[in-house]
C-alpha positions, 0 to 999 in steps of 0.5 A: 734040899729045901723047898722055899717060896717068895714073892718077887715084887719087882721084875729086876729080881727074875734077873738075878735069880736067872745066874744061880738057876744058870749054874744050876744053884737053885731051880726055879719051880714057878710055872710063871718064871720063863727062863730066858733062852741065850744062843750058844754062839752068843756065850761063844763069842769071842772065846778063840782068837780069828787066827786060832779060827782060821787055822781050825778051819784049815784043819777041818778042810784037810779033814774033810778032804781026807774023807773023799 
């Protein structure tokens, strides 16, 4: 592993450096550089269909129920 500075003139670039940080490509060292937090549903979002949900959520029920 190599250790390199830059000096970011414009602020667009914290954005694309972001990506390689999120797929943990590179890591960010600078105290300044404040990784953006993103809600796991957001990322989710989407993922299954609301029939898929649907039946899952059925499934946990009877789950559930089994428990009593």
């Amino acid at each position: 592993m190599e250790t390199i500075t830059n000096k970011i003139n414009d602020s667009n670039i914290l954005k694309l450096i972001q990506k390689p940080e999120d797929l943990s490509l590179v890591q960010v060292v600078s105290p300044t550089f404040k990784k953006k937090s993103v809600k796991l549903s957001s990322l989710l979002a989407g993922s299954i269909s609301s029939e898929q949900a649907d039946t899952i959520k059925k499934e946990l029920k009877q789950i559930r129920n089994l428990w009593d």
